[in-house]
Short mmCIF file of the C-alpha atoms (twelve columns), coordinates in Angstrom:
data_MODEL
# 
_entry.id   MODEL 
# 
loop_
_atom_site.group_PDB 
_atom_site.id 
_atom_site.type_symbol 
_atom_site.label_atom_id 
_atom_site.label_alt_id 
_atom_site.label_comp_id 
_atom_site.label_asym_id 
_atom_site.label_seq_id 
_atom_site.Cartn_x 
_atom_site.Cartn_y 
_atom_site.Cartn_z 
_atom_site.pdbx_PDB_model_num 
ATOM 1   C CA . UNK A 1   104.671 126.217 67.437  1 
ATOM 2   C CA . UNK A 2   104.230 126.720 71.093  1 
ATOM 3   C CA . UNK A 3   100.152 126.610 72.171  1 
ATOM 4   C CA . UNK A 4   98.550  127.301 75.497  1 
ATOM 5   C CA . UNK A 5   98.620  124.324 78.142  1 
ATOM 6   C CA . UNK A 6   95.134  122.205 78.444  1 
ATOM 7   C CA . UNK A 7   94.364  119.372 81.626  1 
ATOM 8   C CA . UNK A 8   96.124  116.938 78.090  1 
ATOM 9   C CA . UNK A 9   99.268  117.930 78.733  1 
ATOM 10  C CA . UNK A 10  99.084  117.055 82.551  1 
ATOM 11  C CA . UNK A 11  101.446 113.637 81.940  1 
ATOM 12  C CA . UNK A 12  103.413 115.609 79.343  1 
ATOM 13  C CA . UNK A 13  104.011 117.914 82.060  1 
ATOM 14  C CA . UNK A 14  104.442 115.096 84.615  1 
ATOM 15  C CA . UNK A 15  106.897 113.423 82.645  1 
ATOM 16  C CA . UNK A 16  109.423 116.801 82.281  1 
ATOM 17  C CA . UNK A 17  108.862 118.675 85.310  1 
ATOM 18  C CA . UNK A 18  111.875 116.487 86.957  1 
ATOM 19  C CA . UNK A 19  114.149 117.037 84.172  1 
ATOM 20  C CA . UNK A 20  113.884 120.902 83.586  1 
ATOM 21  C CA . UNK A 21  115.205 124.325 84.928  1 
ATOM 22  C CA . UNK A 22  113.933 126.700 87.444  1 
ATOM 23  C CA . UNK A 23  114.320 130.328 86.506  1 
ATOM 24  C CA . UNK A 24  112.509 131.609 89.725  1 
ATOM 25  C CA . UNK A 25  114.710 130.453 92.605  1 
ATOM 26  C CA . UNK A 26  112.373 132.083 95.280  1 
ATOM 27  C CA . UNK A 27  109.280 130.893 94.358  1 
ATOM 28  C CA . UNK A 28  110.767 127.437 94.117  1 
ATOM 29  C CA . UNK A 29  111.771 127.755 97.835  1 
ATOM 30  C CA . UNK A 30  108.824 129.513 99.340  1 
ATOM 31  C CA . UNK A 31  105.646 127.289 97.185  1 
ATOM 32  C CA . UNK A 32  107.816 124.197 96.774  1 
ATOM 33  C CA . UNK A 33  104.955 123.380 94.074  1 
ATOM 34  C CA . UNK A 34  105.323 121.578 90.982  1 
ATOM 35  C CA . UNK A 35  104.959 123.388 87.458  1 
ATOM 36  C CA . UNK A 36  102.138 120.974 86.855  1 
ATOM 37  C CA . UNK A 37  100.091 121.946 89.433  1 
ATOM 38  C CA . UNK A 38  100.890 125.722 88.723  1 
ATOM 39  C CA . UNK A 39  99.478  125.182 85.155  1 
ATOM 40  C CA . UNK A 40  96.239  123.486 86.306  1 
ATOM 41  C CA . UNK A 41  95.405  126.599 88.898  1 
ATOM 42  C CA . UNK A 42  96.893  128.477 86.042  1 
ATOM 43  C CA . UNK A 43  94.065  127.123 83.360  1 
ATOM 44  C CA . UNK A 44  91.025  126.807 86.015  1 
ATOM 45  C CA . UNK A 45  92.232  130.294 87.287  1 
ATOM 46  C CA . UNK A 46  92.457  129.350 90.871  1 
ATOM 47  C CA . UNK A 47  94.426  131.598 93.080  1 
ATOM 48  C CA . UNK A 48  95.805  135.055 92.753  1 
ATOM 49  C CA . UNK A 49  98.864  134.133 90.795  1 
ATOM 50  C CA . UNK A 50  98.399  134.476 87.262  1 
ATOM 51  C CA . UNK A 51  100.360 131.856 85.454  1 
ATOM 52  C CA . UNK A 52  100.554 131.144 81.562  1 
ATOM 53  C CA . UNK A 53  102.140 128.056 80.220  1 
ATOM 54  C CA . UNK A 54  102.604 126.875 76.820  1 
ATOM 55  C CA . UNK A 55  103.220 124.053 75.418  1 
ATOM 56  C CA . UNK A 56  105.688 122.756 72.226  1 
ATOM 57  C CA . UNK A 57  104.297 119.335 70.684  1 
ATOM 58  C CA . UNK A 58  107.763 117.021 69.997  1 
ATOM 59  C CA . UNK A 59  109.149 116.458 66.339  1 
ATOM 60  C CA . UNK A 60  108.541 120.164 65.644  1 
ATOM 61  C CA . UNK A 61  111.788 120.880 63.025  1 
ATOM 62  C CA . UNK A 62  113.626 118.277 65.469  1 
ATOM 63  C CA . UNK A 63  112.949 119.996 68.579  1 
ATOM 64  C CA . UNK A 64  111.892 117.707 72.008  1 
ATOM 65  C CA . UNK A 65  108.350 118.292 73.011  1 
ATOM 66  C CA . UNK A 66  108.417 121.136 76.270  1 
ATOM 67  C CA . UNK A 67  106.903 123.250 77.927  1 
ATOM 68  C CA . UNK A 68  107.760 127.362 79.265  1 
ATOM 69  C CA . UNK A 69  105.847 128.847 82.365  1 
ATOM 70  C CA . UNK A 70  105.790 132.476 83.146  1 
ATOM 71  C CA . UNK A 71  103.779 134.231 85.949  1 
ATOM 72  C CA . UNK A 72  102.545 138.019 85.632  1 
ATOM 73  C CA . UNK A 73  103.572 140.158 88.612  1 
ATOM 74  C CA . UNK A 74  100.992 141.210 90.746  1 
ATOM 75  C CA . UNK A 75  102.536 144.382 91.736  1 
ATOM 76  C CA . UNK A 76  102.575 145.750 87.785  1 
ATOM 77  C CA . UNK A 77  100.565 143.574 85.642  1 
ATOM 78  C CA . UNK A 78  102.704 145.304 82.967  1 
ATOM 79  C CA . UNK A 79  105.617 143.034 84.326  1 
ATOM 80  C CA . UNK A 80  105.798 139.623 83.789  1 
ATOM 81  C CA . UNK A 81  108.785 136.609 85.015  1 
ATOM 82  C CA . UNK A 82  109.648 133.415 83.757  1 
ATOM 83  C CA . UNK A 83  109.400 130.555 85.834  1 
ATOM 84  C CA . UNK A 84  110.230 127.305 84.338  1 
ATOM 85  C CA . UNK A 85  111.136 125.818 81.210  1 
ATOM 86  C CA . UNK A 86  111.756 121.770 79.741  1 
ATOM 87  C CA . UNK A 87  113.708 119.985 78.620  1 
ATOM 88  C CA . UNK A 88  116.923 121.164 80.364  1 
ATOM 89  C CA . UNK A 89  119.979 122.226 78.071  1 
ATOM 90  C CA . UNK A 90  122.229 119.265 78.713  1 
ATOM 91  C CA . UNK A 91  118.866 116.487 78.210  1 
ATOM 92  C CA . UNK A 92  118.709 116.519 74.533  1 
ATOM 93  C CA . UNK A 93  120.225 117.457 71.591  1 
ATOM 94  C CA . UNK A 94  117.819 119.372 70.132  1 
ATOM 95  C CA . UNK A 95  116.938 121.276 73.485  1 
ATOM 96  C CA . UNK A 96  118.278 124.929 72.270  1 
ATOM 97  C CA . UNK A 97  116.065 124.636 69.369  1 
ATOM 98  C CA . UNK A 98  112.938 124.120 71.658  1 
ATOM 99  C CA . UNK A 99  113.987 126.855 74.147  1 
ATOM 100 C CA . UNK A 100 114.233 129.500 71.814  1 
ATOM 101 C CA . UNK A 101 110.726 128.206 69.985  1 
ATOM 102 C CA . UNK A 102 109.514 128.258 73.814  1 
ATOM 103 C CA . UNK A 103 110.654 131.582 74.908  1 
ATOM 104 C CA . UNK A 104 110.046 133.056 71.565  1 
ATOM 105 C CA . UNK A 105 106.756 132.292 72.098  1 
ATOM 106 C CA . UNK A 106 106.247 132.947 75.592  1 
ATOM 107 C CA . UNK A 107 106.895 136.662 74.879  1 
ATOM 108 C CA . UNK A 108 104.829 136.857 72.244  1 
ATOM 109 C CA . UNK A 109 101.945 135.432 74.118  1 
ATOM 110 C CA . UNK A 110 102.554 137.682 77.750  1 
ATOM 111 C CA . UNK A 111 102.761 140.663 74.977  1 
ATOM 112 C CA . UNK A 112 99.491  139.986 73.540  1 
ATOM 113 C CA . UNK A 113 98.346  140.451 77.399  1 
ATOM 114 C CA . UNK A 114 99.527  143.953 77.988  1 
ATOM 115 C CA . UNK A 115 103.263 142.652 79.180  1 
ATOM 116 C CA . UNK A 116 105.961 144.949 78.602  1 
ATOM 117 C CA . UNK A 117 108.796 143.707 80.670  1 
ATOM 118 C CA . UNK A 118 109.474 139.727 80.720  1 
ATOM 119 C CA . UNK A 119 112.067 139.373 83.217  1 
ATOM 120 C CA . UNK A 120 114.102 136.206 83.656  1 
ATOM 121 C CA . UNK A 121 117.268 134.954 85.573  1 
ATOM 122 C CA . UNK A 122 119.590 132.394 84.935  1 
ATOM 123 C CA . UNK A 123 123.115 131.065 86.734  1 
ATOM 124 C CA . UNK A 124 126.121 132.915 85.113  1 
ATOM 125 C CA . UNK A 125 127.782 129.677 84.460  1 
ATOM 126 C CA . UNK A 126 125.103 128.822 82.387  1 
ATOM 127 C CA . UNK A 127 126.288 130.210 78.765  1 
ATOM 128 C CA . UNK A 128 124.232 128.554 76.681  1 
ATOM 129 C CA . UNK A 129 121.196 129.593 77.985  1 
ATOM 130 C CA . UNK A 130 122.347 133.592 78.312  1 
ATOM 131 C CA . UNK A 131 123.240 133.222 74.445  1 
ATOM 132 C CA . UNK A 132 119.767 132.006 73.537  1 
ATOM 133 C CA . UNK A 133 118.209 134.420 75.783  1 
ATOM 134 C CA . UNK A 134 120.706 137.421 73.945  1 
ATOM 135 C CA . UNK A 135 119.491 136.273 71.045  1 
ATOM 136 C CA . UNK A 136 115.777 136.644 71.716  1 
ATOM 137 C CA . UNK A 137 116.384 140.351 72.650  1 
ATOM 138 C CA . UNK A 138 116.801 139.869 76.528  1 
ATOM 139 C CA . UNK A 139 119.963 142.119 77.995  1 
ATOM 140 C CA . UNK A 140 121.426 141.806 81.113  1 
ATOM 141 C CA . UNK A 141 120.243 144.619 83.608  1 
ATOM 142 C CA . UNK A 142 122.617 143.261 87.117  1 
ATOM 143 C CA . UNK A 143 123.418 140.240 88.866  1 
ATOM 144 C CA . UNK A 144 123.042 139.029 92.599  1 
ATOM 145 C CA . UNK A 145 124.411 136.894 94.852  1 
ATOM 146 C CA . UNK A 146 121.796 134.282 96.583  1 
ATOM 147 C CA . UNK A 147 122.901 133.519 100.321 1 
ATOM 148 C CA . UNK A 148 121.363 130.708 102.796 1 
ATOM 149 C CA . UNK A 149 122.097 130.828 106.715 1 
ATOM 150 C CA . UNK A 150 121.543 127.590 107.745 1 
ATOM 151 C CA . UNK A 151 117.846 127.674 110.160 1 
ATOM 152 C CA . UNK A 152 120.159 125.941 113.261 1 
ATOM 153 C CA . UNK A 153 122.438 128.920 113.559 1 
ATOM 154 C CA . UNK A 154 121.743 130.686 117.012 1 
ATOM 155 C CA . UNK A 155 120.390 134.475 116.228 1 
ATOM 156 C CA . UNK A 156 122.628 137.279 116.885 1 
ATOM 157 C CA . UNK A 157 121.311 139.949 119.244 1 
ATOM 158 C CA . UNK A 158 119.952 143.529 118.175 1 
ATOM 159 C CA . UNK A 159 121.805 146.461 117.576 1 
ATOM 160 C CA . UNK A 160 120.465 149.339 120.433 1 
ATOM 161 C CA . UNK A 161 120.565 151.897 117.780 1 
ATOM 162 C CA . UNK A 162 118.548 150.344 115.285 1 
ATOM 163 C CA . UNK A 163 114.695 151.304 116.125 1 
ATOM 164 C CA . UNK A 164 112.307 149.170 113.782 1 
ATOM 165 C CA . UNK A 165 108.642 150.294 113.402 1 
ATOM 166 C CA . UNK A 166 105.444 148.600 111.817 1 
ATOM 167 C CA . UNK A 167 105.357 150.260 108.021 1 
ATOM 168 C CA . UNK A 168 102.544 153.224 107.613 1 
ATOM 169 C CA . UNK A 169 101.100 154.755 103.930 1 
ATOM 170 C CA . UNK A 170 103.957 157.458 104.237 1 
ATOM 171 C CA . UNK A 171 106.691 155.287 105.513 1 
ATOM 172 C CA . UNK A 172 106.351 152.386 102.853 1 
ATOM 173 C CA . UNK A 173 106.023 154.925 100.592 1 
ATOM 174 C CA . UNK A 174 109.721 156.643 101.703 1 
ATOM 175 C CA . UNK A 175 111.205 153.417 101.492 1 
ATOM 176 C CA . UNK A 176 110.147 152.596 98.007  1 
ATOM 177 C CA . UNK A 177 111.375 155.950 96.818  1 
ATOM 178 C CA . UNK A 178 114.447 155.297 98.475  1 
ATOM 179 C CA . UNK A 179 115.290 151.892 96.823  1 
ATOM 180 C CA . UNK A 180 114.388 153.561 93.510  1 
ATOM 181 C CA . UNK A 181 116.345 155.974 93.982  1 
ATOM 182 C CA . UNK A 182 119.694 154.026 95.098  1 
ATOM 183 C CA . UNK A 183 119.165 151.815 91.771  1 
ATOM 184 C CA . UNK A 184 121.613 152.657 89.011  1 
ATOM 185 C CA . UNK A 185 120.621 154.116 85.794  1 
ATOM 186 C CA . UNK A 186 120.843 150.780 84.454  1 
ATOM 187 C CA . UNK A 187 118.821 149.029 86.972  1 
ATOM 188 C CA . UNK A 188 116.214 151.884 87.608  1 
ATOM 189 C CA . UNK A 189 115.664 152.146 83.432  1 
ATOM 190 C CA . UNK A 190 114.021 148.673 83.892  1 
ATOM 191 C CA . UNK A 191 111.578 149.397 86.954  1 
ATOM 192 C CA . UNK A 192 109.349 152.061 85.370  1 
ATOM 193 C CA . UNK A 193 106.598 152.307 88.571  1 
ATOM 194 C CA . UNK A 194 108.078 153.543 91.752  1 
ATOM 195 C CA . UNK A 195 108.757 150.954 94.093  1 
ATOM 196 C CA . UNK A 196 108.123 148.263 92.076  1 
ATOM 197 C CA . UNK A 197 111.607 146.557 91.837  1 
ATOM 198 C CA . UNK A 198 111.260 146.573 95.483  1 
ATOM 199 C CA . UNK A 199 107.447 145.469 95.821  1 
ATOM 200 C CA . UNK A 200 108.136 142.820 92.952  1 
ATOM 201 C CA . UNK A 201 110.794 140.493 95.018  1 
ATOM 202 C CA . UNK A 202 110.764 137.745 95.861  1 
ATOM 203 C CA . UNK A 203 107.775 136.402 93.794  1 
ATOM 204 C CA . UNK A 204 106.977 138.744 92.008  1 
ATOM 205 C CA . UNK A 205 104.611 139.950 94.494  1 
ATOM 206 C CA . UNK A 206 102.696 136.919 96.103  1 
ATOM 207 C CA . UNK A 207 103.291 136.229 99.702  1 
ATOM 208 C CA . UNK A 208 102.758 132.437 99.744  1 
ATOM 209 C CA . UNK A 209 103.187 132.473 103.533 1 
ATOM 210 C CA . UNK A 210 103.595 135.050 106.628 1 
ATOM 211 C CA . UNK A 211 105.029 138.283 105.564 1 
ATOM 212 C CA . UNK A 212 106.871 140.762 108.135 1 
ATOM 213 C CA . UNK A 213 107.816 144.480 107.531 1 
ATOM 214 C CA . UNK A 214 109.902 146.635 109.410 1 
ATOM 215 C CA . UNK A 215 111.137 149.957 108.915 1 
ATOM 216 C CA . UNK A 216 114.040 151.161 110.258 1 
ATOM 217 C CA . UNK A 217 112.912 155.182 111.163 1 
ATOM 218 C CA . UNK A 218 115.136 157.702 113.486 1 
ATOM 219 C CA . UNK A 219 113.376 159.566 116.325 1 
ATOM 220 C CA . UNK A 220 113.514 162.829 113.896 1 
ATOM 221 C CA . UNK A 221 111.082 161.010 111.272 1 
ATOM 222 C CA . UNK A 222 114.328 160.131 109.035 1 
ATOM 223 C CA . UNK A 223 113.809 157.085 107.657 1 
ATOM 224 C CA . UNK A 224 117.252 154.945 107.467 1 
ATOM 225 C CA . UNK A 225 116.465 151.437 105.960 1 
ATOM 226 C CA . UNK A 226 113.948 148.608 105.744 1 
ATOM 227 C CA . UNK A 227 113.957 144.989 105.680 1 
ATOM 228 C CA . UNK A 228 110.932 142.353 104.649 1 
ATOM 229 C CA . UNK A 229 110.888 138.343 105.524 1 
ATOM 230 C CA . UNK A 230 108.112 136.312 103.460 1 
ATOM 231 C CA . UNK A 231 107.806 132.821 104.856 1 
ATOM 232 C CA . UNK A 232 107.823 129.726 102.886 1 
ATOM 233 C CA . UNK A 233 107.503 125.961 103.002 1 
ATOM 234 C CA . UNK A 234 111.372 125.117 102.502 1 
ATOM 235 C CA . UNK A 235 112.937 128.458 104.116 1 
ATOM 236 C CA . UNK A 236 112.385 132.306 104.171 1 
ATOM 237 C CA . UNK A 237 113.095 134.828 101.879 1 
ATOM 238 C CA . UNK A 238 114.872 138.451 103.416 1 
ATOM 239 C CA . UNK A 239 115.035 141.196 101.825 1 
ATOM 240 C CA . UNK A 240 117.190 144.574 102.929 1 
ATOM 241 C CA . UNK A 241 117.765 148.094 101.809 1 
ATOM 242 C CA . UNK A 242 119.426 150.679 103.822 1 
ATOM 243 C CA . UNK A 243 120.172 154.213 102.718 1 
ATOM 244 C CA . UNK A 244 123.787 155.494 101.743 1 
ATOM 245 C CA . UNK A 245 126.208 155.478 104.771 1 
ATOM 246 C CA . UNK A 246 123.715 153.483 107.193 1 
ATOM 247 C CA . UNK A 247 124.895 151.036 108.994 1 
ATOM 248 C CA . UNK A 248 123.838 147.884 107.013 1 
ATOM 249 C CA . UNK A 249 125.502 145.010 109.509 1 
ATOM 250 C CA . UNK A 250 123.273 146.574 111.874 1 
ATOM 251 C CA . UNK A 251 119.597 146.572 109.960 1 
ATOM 252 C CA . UNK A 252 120.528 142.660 109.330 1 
ATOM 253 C CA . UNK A 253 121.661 141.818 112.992 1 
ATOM 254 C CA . UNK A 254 118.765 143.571 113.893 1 
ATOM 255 C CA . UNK A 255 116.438 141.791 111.343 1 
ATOM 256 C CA . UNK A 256 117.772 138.295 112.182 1 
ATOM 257 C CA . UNK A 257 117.042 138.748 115.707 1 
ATOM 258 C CA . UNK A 258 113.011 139.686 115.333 1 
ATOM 259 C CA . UNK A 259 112.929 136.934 112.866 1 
ATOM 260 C CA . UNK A 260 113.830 134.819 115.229 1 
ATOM 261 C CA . UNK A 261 111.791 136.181 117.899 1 
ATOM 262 C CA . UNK A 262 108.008 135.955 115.588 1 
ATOM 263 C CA . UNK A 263 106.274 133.096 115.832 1 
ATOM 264 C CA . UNK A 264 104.835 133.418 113.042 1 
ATOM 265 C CA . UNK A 265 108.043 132.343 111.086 1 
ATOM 266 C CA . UNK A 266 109.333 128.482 111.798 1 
ATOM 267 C CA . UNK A 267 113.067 128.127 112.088 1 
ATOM 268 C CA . UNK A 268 113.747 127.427 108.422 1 
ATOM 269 C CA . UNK A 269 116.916 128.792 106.099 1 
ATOM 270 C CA . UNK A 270 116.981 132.281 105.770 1 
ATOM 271 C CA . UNK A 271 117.912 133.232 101.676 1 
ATOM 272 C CA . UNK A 272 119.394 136.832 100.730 1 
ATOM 273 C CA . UNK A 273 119.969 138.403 97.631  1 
ATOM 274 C CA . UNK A 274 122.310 140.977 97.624  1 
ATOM 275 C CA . UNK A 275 122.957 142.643 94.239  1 
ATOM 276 C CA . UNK A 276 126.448 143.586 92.467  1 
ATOM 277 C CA . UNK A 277 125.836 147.143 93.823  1 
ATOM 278 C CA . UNK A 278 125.433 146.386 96.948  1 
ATOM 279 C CA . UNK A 279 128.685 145.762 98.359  1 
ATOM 280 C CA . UNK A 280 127.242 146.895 102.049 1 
ATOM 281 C CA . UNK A 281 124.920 144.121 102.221 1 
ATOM 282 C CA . UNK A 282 127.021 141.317 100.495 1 
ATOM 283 C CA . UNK A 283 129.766 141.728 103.027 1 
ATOM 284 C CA . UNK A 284 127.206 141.804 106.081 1 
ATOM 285 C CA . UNK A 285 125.574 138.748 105.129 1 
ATOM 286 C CA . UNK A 286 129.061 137.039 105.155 1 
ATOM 287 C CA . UNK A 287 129.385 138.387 108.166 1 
ATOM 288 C CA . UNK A 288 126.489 137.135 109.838 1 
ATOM 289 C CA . UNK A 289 126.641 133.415 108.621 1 
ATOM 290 C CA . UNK A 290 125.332 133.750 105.169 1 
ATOM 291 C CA . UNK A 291 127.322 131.105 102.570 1 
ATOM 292 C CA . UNK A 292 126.859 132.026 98.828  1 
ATOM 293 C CA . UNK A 293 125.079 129.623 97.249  1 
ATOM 294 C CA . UNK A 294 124.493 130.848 93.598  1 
ATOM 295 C CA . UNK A 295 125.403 133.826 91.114  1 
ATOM 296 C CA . UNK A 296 122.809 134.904 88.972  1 
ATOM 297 C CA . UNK A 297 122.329 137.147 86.147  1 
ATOM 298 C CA . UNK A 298 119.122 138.969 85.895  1 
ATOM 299 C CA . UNK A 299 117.744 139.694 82.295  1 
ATOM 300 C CA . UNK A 300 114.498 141.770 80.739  1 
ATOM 301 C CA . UNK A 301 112.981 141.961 77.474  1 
ATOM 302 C CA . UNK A 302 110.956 144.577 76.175  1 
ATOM 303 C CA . UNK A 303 108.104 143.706 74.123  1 
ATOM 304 C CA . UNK A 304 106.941 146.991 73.456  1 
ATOM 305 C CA . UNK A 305 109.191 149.993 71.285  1 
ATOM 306 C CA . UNK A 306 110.421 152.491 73.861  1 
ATOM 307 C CA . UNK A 307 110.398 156.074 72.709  1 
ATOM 308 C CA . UNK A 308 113.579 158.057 72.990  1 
ATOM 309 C CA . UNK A 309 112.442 161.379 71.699  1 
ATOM 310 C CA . UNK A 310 109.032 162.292 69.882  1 
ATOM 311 C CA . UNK A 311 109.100 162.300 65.922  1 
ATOM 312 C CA . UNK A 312 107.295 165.737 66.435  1 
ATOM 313 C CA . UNK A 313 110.335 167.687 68.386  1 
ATOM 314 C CA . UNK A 314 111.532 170.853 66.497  1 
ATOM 315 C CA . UNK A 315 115.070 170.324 65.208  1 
ATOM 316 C CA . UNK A 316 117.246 172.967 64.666  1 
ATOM 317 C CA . UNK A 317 117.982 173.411 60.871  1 
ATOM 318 C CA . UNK A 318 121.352 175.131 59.567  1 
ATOM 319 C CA . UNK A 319 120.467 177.676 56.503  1 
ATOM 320 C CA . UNK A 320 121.208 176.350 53.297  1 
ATOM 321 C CA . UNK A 321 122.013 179.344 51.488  1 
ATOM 322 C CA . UNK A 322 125.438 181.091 51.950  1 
ATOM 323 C CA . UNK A 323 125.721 185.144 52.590  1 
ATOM 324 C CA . UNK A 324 124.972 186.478 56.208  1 
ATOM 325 C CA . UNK A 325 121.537 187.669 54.954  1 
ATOM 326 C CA . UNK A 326 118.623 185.194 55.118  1 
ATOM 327 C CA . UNK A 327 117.338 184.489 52.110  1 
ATOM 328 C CA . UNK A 328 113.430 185.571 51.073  1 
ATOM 329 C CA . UNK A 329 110.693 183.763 50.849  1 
ATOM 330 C CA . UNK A 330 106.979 184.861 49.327  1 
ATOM 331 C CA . UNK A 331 104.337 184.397 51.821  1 
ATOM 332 C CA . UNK A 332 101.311 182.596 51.286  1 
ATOM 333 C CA . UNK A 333 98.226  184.869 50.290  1 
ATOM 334 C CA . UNK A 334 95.802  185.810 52.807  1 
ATOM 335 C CA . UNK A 335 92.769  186.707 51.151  1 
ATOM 336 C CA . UNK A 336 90.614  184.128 48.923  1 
ATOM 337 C CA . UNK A 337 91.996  184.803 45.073  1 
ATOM 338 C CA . UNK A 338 94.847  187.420 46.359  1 
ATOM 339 C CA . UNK A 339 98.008  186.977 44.231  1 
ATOM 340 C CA . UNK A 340 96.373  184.636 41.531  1 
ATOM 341 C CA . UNK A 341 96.374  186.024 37.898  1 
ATOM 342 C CA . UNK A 342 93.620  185.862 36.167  1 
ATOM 343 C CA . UNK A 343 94.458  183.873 32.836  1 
ATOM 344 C CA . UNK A 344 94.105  185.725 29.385  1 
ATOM 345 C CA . UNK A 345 91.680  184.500 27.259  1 
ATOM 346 C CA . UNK A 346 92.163  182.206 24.293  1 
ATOM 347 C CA . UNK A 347 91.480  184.477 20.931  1 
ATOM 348 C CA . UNK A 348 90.597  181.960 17.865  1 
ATOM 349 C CA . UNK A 349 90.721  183.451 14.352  1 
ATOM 350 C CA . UNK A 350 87.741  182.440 12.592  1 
ATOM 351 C CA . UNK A 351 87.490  180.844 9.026   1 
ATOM 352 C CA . UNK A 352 86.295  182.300 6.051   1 
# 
């Protein structure tokens, strides 16, 4: 049975951290830190992250000894992603066996701390690991494409038309109704707070390094699109969103070029995401010297019942009876005693 981490495990941890798989692709490249370290600031609750990691002792019905780390989102501590997990698939026989005693009891532990959603992705060549996760009640919500432009390609210039302006109260809070509301049912059914899918990438929340926000806003107050860069120690992480019929070749030229222009941000790689309903943003990364690097699925699991309609709701009942008249009914009486009888009494024939 999986049980919280302790300083123990540290060469446990050591030992696998080489040999297992990264769910969290962008926290990977913007910390570049190890899972061990992550689970000692994790137990001595250093730092704003709040990571959990468990641990699965070896020889447990065959399984390899492991280990699972997930981190709870800052932005909705109701949310919840999983990080890392050992020993990899292809390391040991026994290996499924200890994933789904891992993640079984990952979600059962992030539940028992308020978690609702435990979000994970994996590489959709990976089939194994999206059957276990099936299995455990996770369900495939979309997918994304991960892109990298290489940090010595020269910037492009900015678009004229495209006016960029530091983010207020009311403008951040345009743009994250305006990402909620381009989600699909699917996709939105799975981001409950407003704003949060956006607010919740990459990291789930936690700017390790610089962050820069932009929002792309019309002389009229009409606000067209937005785009976010959070720096990191092996390369940056973009994010864009651009309203329905904007020009989204344009917000990315545009955001490319101020990247390049902060000096806040050092010339690293540049990752995108750009999701499978998103055409817009897939084709102008491609454009603009993006090369796919990876396909993922992205998965959730609910820990908690969802309610589809309330067991209270009148329902509309057909009459049982048959004739066009309603049938009668006696009402109940009104008045204490009204429409009891009042029993006869006993007579008993005495004995001579």
């Amino acid at each position: 049975m999986a049980r919280p981490f302790t300083p123990l495990d540290a060469l446990r941890l050591h030992a696998q951290q080489t040999t297992g798989t990264a769910f969290d692709i962008e926290s990977e490249i913007l910390l570049g830190r190890s899972p061990l370290r992550q689970a000692l600031r994790g137990y001595a609750r250093l730092g704003k992250a709040r990571f959990v990691t468990l641990v699965l002792a070896p020889g447990t019905a065959g399984a390899p000894g492991g280990f699972v780390q997930g981190r709870i989102r800052d932005c909705d501590p109701a949310e919840a992603d999983l990080a890392f997990i050992a020993p990899a698939l292809a390391s040991h026989d026994g290996a499924a066996l200890a994933w789904g005693r891992l993640l079984a009891g990952a979600c059962q532990h992030l539940g028992a701390k308020q978690v609702e959603r435990v979000y994970v992705t994996v590489g959709e060549d990976d089939r194994v690991a999206l059957q276990i996760l099936r299995q455990l009640g996770f369900g495939v919500w979309t997918n994304d494409v991960v892109f990298v432009r290489p940090g010595g390609l020269p910037a492009p210039s900015a678009v004229p038309d495209v006016t960029t302006v530091d983010p207020t109260a009311a403008l951040d809070h345009a743009i994250r109704s305006l990402v909620h509301e381009s989600l699909p049912e699917t996709v939105r059914a799975n981001s409950i707070a407003l704003g949060a899918d956006w607010r919740a990438e990459p990291g789930g929340g936690y700017a390790p390094g610089p962050t820069v926000y932009r929002i792309w806003c019309e002389g009229n107050g009409t606000v067209r699109g937005a785009w976010r860069v959070v720096g990191g120690n092996r390369g940056h992480w973009l994010r864009i969103v651009a309203r329905n019929g904007a020009d989204t070749e344009a917000l990315v030229r545009t955001a490319l070029a101020e990247i390049a222009r902060d000096t806040r941000l050092a010339p690293r790689p540049i990752h995108a995401a750009a999701r499978g309903y998103e055409p817009e943003l897939n084709l102008a990364l491609r454009e603009l010297g993006f090369e796919p690097a990876l396909r993922r699925f992205h998965l959730v699991k609910h820990t908690t019942a969802r309610v589809l309609a309330p067991a209270w709701r009148e329902t509309p009942v057909r009459e049982a009876a048959l004739g066009r008249v309603p049938t009668s009914s006696a009402g109940l009486p009104t008045a204490p005693g009204a429409g009891l009888r009042k029993p006869a009494p006993i007579r008993v024939q005495a004995h001579r």
